[in-house]
PAZADO-136901 format. One line per 10 residues: their letters; for each residue y, x, z of C-alpha. Coordinates in steps of 0.1 Angstrom, whole numbers, plus 5000, padded with zeros to 4 digits. Layout:
A	Y:X:Z  ...
END
This chain:
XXXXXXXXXX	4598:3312:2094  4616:3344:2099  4648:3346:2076  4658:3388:2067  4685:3403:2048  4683:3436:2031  4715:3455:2023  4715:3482:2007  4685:3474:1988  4677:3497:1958
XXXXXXXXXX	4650:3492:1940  4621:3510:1962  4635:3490:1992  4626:3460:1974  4596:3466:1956  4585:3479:1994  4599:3450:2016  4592:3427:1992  4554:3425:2004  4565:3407:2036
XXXXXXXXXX	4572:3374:2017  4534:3373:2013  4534:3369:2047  4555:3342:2054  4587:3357:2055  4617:3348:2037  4642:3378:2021  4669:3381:2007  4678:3415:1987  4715:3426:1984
XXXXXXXXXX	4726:3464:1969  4758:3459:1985  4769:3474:2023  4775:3449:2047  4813:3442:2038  4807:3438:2006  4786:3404:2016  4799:3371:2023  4774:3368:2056  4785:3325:2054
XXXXXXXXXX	4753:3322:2031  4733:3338:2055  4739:3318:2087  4708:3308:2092  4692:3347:2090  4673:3365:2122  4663:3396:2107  4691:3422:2092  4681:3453:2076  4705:3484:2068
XXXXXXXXXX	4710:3517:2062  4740:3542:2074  4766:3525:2054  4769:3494:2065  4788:3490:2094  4781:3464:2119  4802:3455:2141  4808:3431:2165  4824:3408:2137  4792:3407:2115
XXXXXXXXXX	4773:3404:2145  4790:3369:2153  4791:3359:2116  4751:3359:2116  4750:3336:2148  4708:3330:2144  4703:3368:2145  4680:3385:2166  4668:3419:2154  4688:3446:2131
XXXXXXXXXX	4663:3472:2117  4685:3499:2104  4665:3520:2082  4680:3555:2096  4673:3574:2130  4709:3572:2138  4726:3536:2150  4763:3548:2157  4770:3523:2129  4757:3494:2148
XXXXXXXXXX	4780:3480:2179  4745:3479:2198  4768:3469:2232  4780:3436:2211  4744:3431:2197  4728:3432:2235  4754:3406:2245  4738:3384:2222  4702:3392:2231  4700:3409:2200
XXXXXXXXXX	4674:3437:2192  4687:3469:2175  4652:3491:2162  4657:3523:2144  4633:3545:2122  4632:3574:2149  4612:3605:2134  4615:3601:2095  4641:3632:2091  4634:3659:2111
XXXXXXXXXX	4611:3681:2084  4634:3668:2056  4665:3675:2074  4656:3706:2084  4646:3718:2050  4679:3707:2037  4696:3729:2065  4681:3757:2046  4690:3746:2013  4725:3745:2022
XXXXXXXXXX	4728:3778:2044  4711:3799:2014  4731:3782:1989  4758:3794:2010  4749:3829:2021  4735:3838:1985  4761:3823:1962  4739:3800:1948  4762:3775:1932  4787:3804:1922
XXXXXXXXXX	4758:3821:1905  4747:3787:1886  4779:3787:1870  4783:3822:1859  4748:3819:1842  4762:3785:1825  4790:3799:1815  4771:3827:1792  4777:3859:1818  4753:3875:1839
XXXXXXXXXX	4757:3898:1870  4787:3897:1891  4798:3917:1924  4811:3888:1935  4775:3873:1939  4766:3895:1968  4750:3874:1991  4741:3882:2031  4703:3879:2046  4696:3855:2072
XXXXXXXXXX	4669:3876:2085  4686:3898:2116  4713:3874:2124  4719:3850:2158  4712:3820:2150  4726:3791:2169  4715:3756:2172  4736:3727:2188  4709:3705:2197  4671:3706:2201
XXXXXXXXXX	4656:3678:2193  4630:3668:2165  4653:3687:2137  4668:3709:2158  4639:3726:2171  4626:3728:2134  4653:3742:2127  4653:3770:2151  4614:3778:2144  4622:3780:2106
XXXXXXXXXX	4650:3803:2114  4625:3826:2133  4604:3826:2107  4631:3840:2085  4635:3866:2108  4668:3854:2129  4670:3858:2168  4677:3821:2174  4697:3808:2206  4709:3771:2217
XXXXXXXXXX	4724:3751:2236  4713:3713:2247  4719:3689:2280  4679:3687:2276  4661:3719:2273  4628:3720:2258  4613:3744:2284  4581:3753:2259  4603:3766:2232  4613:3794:2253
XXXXXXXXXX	4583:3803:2266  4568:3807:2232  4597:3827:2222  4611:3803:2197  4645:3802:2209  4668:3813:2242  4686:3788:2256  4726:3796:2262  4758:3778:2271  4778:3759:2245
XXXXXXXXXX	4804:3788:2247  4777:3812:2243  4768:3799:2211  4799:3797:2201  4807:3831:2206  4774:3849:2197  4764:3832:2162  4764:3844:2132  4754:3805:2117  4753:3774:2139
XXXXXXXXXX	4735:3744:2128  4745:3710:2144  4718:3684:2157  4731:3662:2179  4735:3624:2177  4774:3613:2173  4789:3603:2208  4816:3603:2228  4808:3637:2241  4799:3652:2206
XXXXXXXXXX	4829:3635:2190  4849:3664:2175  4830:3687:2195  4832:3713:2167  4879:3717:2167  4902:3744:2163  4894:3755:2202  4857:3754:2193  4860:3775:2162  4890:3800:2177
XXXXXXXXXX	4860:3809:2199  4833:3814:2170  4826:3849:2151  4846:3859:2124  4831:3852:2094  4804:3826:2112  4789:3801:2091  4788:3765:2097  4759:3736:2089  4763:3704:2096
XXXXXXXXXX	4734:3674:2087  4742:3653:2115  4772:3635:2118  4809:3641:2102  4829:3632:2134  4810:3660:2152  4835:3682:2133  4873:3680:2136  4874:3684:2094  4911:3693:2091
XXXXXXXXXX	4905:3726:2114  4872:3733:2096  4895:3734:2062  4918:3756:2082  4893:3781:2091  4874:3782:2060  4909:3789:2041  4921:3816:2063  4885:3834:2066  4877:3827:2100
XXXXXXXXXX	4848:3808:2088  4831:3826:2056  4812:3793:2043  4799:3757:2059  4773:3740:2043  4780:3701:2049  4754:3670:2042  4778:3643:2061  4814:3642:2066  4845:3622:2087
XXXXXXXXXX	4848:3603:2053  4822:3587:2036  4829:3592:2006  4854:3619:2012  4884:3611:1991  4888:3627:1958  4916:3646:1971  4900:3660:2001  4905:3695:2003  4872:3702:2011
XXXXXXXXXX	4862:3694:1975  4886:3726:1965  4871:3750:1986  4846:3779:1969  4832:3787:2004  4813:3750:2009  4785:3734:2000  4786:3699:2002  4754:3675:1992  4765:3635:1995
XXXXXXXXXX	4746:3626:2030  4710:3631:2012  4692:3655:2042  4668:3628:2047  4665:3618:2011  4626:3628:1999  4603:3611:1987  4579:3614:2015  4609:3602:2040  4618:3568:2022
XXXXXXXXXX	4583:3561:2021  4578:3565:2056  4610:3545:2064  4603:3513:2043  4564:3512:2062  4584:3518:2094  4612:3493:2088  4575:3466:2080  4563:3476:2110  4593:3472:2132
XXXXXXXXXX	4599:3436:2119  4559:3426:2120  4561:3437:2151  4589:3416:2161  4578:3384:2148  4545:3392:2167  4567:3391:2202  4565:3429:2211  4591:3448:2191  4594:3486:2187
XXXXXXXXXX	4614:3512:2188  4641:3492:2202  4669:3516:2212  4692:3495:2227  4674:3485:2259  4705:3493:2282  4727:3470:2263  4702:3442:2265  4692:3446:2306  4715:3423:2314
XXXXXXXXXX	4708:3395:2289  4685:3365:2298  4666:3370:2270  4656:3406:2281  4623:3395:2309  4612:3375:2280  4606:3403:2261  4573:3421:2259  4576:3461:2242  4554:3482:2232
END
């Protein structure tokens, strides 16, 4: 009998994943992120399910020493050690295409929130005034729109932005050849970007190589006045020269879903700034997008126990592993 753990288990997760004990699976529901668990009563566990917050590292992976799958719940995995998880012949499967349309709504929310003053403007109304000068907001139809990052969001992204009227440009190691020929988008260098856009948007996953790829060099280089979106990672962006920048006016707003800090402290000066938006890591967060998740998250570990796992994304890790020719993908 397969044994899985669910952290971080409101109550959808487990009215979803609770269907599998109908089908001979044992769970075990905790609303707590990984640290908060004492893993000892869970020794004898295969299957562990998270979601961004819980951190698993190479320490939980060796408290859980019958594991063999992790099912985080996300598209992203940078909070999985998926190197010490292949030494142990252990699968990592992720939820790969859930966000994109979500996230790239939310991209939206937060620029025009940004651009048109929208949480200033809630306020004033609240507070019993009306018009202001101070609301005067900026169109996003007619600017340069850059996007760090094409895939599944990121080219969402840039085709909503042409729809609003933006001449959109990118950068990315992998070019989507298409999107240029249909005139969605014009593919630049990182500097380029940089140095052309009116608003950047950031889609790329966090490595080594987009760790703090967004510092005080990166934003020297930007427009006056640029605006900054970020619903990917919060290490992408060096936060203490992002605070700089939007203090001194060298950035005019930034609309931020994630940050370096999850939660950011309560003194972060981020939270005093006028000039950001800042949502709680909830881009993905619809209705339609946990619903696809939970079925996904099912399917991966059906799929599993069956002896042909999906979306596996840490396939590198495991090559070397003698458990790897034994397993069959599909």
């Amino acid at each position: 009998m397969n044994k899985i753990l669910v952290l971080e288990a409101n109550p959808k997760t487990v009215e979803a994943l609770i269907k599998l004990r109908k089908e001979g699976f044992e769970t075990a529901f905790r609303n707590e992120t990984v640290d908060k668990v004492d893993l000892k009563q869970y020794r004898d566990f295969d299957i562990l399910s998270v979601f961004v917050f819980s951190r698993v590292d190479r320490q939980v992976i060796e408290s859980l020493p019958n594991l063999r799958l992790i099912v985080t719940r996300s598209s992203g995995f940078d909070h999985i050690d998926v190197q010490a998880a292949g030494e142990r012949g252990i699968l990592v499967s992720n939820v790969p295409s859930y966000g994109s349309m979500p996230v790239a709504e939310h991209v939206f929310a937060l620029l025009l929130a940004v651009m048109r003053k929208i949480v200033k403007a809630d306020s004033i109304v609240r507070s019993s005034k009306w018009f202001s000068p101070e609301l005067q907001g900026r169109l996003i139809s007619g600017k340069t729109f850059g996007v760090i990052g094409t895939g599944a969001i990121g080219e969402r992204v840039a085709r909503i932005a042409k729809a609003f009227g933006a001449e959109v440009i990118a950068y990315d190691t992998f070019k989507k050849v298409a999107l240029e020929a249909e005139g969605v988008l014009k593919y630049v260098t990182f500097e380029e970007v940089l140095e052309k856009s009116d608003i950047i948007s950031l889609h790329v996953p966090l490595t080594k190589e987009t760790y703090l790829m967004i510092n005080s060099d990166s934003i020297a280089r930007m427009k006056n006045g640029a605006i900054l979106i970020n619903t990917s990672r919060g290490q992408i962006v060096d936060q203490e020269a992002l605070v700089e920048a939007l203090k001194t006016g060298k950035l005019s707003g930034a609309g931020l879903d994630v940050f370096e800090k999850e939660p950011p402290d309560p003194d972060d000066p981020l939270l005093k700034l006028e000039n950001v938006v800042l949502t709680p890591h909830v881009a993905w967060n619809t209705v339609e997008a946990e619903d696809y998740i939970l079925q996904s998250t099912m399917d991966a570990i059906r799929a599993f126990a069956n002896g042909k796992p999906i979306n596996v994304v840490n396939l590198k890790e495991l090559g070397k592993h003698p458990l790897a020719p034994t397993i069959s993908f599909n």
